[in-house]
N, C-alpha and C positions, 0 to 999 in steps of 0.2 A: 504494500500500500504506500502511499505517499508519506512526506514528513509530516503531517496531521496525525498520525499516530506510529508516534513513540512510542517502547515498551521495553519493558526487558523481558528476558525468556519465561515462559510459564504463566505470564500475567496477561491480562484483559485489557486492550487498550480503548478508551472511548474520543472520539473524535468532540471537537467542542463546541458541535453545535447538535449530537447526540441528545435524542431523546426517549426517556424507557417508556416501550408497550406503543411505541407508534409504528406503526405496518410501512410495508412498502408504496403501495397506496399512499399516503400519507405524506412518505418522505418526498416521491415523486412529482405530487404537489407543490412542496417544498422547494423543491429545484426548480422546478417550470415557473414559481412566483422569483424564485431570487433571479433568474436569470431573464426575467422578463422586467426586473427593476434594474438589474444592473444596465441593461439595453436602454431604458429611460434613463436613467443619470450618467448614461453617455463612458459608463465605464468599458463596454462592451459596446460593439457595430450594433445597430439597427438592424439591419439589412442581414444579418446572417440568422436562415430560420435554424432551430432547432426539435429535434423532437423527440422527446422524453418520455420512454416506454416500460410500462415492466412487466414482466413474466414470472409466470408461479411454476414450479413442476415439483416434483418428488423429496428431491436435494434442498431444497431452499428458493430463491426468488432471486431476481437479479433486475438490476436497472442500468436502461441504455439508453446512453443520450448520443444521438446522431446527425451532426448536420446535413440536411437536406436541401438546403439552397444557399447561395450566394454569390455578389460581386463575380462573373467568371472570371475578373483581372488580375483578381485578387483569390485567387487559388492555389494551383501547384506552382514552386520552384522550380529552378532549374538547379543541378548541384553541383559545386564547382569541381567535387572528387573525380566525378565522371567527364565523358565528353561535354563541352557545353551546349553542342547541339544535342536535341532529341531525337533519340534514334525510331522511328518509323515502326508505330503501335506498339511502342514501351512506356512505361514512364520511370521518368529520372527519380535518382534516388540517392538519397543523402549521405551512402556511405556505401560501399560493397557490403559488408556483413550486416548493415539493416538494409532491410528490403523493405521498410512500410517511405507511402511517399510524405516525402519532404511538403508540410503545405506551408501555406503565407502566412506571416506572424498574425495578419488579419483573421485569420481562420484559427492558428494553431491559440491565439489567446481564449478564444470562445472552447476548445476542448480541455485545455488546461483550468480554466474558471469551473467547468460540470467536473474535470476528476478529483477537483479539490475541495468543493461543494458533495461529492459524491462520500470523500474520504472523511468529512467533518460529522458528517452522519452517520457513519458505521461502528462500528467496535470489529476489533479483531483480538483473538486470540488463538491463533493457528500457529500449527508448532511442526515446519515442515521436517522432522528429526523424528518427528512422530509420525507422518502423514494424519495430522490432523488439522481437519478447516473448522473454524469458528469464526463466523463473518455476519454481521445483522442480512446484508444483500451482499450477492455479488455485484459488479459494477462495471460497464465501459464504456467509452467515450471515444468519439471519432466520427468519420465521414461518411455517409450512406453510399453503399456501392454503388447505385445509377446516378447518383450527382460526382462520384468520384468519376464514374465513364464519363458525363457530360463535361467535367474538368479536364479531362483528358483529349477529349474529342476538341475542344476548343485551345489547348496547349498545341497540340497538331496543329489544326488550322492556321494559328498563329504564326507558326515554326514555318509551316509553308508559305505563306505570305510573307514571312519577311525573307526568306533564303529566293525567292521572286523578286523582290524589289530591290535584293542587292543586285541579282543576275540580271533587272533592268537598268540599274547604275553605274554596273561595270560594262555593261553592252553602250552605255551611253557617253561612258568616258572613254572609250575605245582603249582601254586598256585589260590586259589579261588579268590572271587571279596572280599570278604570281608577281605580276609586276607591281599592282597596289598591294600583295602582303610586303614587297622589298620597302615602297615608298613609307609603309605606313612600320615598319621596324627601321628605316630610316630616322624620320622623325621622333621617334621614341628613342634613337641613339641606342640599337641594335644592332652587333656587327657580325657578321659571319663566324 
């Protein structure tokens, strides 16, 4: 879990906005009102929906908050580990050994505000030495996968459009790719 709960081994930790005998229902509430006040007092975009779901089965109950729309300009990264083009029905990703996408501080502040909101209401006391979970909910937070595709589908588009308007650029200054990469590490005081 996040640093909202501390503990040490064996002990029950409660998050500090924890409260006993309230359901998930409840807590879910909870988050859908703070993150609907933090968006009016302008802590948090407007414009970024989210939606705040929970599920019951066997094991216990879990809540997930998903953003489902936003700004598409303000989406995915590009990563500078990687190429910095986007390579053609991938997406770029912030690291070789993570594979989740990198998104915009725009976006990634709205899923950090729900796992930390998510983390102030739970108690843990799981004791992985044991294989045991003690958790109020389970909890995640992130991007719903058909606006993650619409993200992506619009990062493309992008990418092609401008790799288009440099190859209109360079057809217009009649010069080749390699001869504005020389001018342009010229300029930069770039030498062989």
């Amino acid at each position: 879990m996040s640093d909202a709960l501390q503990r040490r081994p064996g002990e029950r930790a409660y998050g500090s906005k924890y409260i006993e005998g309230a359901g998930t229902k409840e807590i879910a509430a909870a988050l859908r009102f703070e993150l609907k006040m933090a968006q009016k007092d302008g802590r948090l975009p407007a414009d970024v929906k989210v939606s705040i779901r929970c599920q019951f089965y066997s094991g216990g109950s879990s809540i997930n908050c998903n953003v489902t729309s936003a700004p598409l300009d303000k989406t995915l990264m590009l990563a500078p580990v990687l190429d910095t083009a986007i390579l053609p029905g991938r997406l770029q990703y912030n690291d070789r050994r993570d594979r989740r996408p990198r998104w915009h501080p725009y976006i990634q502040q709205v899923i950090d505000f729900c796992e930390t909101e998510m983390a102030e209401r739970n108690h843990d006391g799981s004791d992985s030495q044991y294989d045991h979970f003690d958790v109020k909910f389970y909890g995640s937070s992130g991007v719903n996968w058909e606006f993650e595709k619409v993200a992506r589908e619009h990062m493309l588009k992008m990418h092609e459009t401008f790799i288009a308007d440099a190859k209109m650029a360079l057809d217009l200054s009649g010069h080749t790719i390699e001869q504005t990469l020389r001018a342009i590490d010229a300029e930069a005081g770039v030498t062989d």
